[in-house]
C-alpha positions as CSV (number, residue, x, y, z in Angstrom):
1,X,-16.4,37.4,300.8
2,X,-19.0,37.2,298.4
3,X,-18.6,37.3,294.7
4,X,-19.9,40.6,294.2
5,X,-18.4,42.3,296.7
6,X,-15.0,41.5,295.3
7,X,-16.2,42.9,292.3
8,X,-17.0,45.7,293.8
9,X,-13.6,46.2,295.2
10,X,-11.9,45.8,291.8
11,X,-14.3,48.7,290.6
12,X,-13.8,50.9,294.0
13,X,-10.3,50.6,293.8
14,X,-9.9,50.9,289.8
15,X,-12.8,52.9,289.6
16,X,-13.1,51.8,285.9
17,X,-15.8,49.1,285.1
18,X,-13.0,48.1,282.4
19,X,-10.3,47.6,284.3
20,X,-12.1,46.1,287.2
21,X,-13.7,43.4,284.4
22,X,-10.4,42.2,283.4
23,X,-9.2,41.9,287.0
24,X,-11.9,39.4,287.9
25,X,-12.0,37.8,284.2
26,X,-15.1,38.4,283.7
27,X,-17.5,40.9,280.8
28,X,-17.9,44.4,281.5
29,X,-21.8,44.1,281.9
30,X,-21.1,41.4,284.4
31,X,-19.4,43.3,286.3
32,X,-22.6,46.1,285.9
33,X,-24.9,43.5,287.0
34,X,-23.4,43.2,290.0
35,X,-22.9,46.5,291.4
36,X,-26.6,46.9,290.2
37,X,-27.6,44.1,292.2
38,X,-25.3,45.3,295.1
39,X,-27.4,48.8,295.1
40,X,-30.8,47.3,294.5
41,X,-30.3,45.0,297.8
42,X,-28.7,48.2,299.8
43,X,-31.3,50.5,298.8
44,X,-28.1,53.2,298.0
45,X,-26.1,54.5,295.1
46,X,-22.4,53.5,295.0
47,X,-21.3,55.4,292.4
48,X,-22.1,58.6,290.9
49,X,-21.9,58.0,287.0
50,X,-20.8,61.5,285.6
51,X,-18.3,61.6,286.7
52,X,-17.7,58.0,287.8
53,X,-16.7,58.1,291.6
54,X,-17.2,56.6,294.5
55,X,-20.4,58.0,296.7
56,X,-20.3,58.7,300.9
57,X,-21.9,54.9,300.8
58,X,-19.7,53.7,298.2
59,X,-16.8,54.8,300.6
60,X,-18.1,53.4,303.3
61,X,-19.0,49.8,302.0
62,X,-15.4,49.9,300.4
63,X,-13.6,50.8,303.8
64,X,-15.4,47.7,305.3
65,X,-15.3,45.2,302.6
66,X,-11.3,45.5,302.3
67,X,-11.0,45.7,306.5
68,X,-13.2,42.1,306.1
69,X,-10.6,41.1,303.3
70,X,-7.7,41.4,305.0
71,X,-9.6,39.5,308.2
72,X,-10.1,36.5,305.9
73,X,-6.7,36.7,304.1
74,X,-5.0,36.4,308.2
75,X,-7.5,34.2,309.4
76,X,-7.3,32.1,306.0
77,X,-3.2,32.1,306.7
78,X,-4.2,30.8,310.3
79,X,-5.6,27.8,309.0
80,X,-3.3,27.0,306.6
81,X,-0.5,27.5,309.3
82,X,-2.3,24.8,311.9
83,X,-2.8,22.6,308.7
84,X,0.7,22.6,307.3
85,X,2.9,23.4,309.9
86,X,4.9,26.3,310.0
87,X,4.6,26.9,305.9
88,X,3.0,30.1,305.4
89,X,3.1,33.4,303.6
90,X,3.3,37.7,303.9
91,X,4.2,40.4,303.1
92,X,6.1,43.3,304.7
93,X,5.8,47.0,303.9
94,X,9.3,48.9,304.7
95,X,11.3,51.7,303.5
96,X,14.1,50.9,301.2
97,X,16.7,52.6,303.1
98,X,15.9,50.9,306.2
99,X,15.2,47.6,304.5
100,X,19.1,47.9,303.5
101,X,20.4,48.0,307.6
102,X,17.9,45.5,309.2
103,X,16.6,42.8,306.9
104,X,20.2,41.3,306.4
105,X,20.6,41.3,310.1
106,X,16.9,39.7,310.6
107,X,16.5,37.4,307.6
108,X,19.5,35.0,308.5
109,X,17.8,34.2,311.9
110,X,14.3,34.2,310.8
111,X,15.2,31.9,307.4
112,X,17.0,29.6,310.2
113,X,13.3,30.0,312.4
114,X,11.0,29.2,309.9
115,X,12.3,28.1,306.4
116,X,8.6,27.2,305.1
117,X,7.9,30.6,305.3
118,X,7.7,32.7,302.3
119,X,8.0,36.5,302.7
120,X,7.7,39.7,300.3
121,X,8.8,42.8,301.0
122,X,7.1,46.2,299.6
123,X,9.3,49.3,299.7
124,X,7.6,52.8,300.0
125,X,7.1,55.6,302.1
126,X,4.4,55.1,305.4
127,X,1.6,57.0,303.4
128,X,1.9,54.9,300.7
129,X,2.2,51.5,302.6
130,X,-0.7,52.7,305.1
131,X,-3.2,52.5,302.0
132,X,-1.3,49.3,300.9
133,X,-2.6,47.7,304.2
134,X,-6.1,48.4,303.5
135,X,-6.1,47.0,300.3
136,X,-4.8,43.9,301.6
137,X,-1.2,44.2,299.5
138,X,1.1,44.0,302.8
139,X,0.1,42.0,306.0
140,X,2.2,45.0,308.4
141,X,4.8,47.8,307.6
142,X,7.3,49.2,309.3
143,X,6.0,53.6,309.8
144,X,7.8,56.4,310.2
145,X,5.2,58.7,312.0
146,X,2.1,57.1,310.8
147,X,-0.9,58.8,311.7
148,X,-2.9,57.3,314.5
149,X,-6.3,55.4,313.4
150,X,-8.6,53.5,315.2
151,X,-8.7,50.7,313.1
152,X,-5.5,49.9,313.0
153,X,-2.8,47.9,315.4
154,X,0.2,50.1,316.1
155,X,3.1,48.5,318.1
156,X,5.6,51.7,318.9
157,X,9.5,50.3,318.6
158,X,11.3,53.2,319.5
159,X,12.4,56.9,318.5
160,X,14.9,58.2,316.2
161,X,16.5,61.7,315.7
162,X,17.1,63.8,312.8
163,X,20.5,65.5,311.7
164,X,22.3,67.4,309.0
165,X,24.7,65.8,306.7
166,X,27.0,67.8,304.9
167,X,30.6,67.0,302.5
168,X,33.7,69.0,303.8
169,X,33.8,70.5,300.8
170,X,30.7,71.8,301.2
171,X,31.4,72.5,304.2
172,X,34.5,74.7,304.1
173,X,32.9,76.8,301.4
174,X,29.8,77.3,303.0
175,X,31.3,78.2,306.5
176,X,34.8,78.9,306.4
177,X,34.7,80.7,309.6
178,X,32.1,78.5,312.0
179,X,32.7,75.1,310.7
180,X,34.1,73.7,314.3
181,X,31.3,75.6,315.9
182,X,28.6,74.2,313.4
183,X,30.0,70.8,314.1
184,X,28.3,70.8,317.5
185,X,24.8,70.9,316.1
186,X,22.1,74.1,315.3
187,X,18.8,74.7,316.9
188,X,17.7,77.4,313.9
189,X,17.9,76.1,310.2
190,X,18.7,79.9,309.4
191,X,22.0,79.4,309.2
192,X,21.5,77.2,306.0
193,X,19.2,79.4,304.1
194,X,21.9,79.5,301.9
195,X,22.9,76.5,301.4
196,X,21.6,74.0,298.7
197,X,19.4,70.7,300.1
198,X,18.7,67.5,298.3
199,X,15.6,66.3,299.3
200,X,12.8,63.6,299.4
201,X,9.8,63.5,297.8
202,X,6.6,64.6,299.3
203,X,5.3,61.4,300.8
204,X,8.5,61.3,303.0
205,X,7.8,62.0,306.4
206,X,11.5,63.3,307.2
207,X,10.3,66.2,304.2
208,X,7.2,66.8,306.1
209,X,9.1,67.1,309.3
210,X,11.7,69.4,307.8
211,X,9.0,71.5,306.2
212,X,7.3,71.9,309.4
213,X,11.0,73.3,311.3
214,X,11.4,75.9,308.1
215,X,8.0,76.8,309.0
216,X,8.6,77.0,312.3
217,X,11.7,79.1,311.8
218,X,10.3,81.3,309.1
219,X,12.8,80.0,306.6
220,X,13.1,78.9,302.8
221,X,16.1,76.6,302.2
222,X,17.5,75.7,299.0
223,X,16.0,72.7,297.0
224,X,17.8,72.6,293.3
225,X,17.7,68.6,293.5
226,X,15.2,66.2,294.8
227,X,15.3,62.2,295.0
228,X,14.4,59.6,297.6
229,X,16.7,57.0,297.0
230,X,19.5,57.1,299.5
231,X,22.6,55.7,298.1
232,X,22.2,58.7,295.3
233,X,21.5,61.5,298.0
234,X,25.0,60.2,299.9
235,X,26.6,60.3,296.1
236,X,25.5,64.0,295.8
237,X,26.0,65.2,298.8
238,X,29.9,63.3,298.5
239,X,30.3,66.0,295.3
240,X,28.8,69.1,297.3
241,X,26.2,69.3,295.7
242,X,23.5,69.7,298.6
243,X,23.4,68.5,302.2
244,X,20.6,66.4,303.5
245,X,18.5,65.7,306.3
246,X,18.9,62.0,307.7
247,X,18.0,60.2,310.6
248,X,20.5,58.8,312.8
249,X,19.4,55.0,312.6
250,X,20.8,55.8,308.5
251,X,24.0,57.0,309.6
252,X,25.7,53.7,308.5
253,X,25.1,54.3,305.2
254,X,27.3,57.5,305.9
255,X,29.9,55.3,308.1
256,X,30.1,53.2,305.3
257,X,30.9,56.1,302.4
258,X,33.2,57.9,304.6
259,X,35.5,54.5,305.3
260,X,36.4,54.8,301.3
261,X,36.2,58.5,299.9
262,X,38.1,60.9,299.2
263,X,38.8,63.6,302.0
264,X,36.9,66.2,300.7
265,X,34.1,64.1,300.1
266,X,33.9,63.3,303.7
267,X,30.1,63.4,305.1
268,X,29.8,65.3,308.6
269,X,27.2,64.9,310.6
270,X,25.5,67.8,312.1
271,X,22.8,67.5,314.8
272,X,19.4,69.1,314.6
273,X,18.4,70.3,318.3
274,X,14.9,72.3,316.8
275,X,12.7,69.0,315.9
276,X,9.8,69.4,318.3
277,X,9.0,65.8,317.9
278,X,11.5,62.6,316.9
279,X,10.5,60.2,314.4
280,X,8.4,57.2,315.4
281,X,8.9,54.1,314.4
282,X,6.3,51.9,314.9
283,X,4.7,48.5,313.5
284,X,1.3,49.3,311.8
285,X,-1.1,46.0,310.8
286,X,-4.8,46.2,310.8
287,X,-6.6,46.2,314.3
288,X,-8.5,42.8,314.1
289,X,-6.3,40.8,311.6
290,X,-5.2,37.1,313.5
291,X,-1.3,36.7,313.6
292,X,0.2,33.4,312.9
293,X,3.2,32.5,314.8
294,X,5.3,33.5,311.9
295,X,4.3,36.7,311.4
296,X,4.6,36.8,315.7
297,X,8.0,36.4,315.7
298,X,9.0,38.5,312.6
299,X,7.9,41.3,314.7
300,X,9.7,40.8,317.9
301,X,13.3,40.2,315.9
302,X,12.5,43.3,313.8
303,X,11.5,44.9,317.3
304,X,15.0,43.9,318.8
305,X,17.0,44.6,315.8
306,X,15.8,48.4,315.3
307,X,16.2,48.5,319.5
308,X,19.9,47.6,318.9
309,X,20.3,50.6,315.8
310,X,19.6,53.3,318.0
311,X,21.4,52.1,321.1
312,X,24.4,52.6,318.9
313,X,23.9,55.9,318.0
């Protein structure tokens, strides 16, 4: 990629000539010179100046430029891999709660596979990560419903279910009277209008999902608390302070609270028969990137490991 182009990535994505100067090292007016020169040679504007933004072009060229990037960066890793070996680098996008079930049973084997290899790992949610790939920050993530697009690679792993997850002693206040019959699962979320949820934040696709079935069953729940990280929504829900939605593959997390707490801090699980659709898990990368061996074979272990999760529940 050519010098200015790169510039004109740092301004795209900072949009700030500023910020996008001290990026590449370089003076502010160099970094005007170029996106002149860049919109002299393609005869368009690529940014609107009050107020400073991208234009359609601008968009466009930007969309391209980082799908070339990331083509260079794999094909760049290619080379390096044929020249050294198997040393190498990447990086992996995953959520935080799934990172804590399946890299420890992965990284053992894969360290064992290819010890040369160095590799990051980006925790966020799929929206998040999805615009991480295109920027060239992570080399694949692991989605949770990711939106379909053609220019990207999606490798579908396998489905997994949502449920309810609720203390005792929440539990036996809430429903005194149906709490064996509630045991066996719900198809209408009426039943816990009245009962206070801890949830996600917005970029979480189980939120979406759940907001979709309230929608779908024309009711409001409760939302007095709101977080994302897991261990802390187990903690509160342990106290009864809200339930929460999880998905069955993050059950151990629960397995593992309920082998130590006290008994009215027991989590039950209650499963949600009124999801129209599952979540998908699938491996996103970008459509044309080249995949080394390493990267190869960090794929099918994850793929195996996440096959085994949900065969146990």
């Amino acid at each position: 990629m050519q010098v200015n182009q790169e510039i004109f990535l740092y301004v795209a994505e900072e949009l700030s000539i500023s910020k996008a100067a001290k990026r590449a090292f370089v003076s502010q007016q160099c970094v005007s010179d170029h996106i002149n020169r860049l919109e002299k040679n393609y005869g368009v504007k690529l940014f609107t100046r009050k107020p400073f933004a991208l234009t359609e072009a601008g968009i466009s060229l930007m969309n391209s430029l980082q799908k070339i990037k990331v083509i260079e960066s794999s094909t760049n890793e290619t080379i390096r891999q044929h020249a050294t070996g198997e040393r190498g680098r990447f990086t992996v996008g995953i959520g935080a709660s799934r990172a804590q079930i399946i890299l420890p049973e992965i990284m053992p084997l894969y360290n064992s596979l290819f010890p040369k290899v160095e590799v990051l790992f980006l925790n966020n949610d799929t929206m998040i990560l999805e615009d991480n790939l295109r920027k060239g920050y992570v080399d694949l993530f692991l989605g949770v419903n990711p939106p379909y697009k053609k220019d990207l690679s999606y490798i579908h792993v396998c489905d997994d279910n949502l449920c309810i997850c609720i203390s005792e002693g929440l539990l036996n206040q809430s429903f005194p009277e149906i709490k064996k019959e509630l045991l066996k699962g719900v198809s209408n979320l009426k039943v816990f209008e009245h009962v206070p949820f801890i949830k996600s934040y917005s970029t979480s696709v189980v939120n979406r999902l759940l907001q979709d079935c309230m929608d779908a069953h024309h009711v409001e729940l409760l939302f007095p608390y709101q977080i994302s990280d897991t261990a802390t929504q187990i903690a509160l829900c342990a106290k009864g302070l809200g339930a929460i939605v999880s998905s069955d593959m993050l059950l151990s997390h629960i397995s593992s609270h309920n082998r130590i707490c006290r008994k009215n801090e027991l989590i039950h699980v209650i499963p949600i028969y009124s999801f129209a659709k599952p979540l998908r898990l699938e491996i996103v990368s970008m459509l044309d990137a080249e995949k080394p061996l390493y990267i190869l074979e960090f794929e099918k272990l994850l793929i195996n490991t996440l096959l085994q999760k949900i065969k146990k529940h």
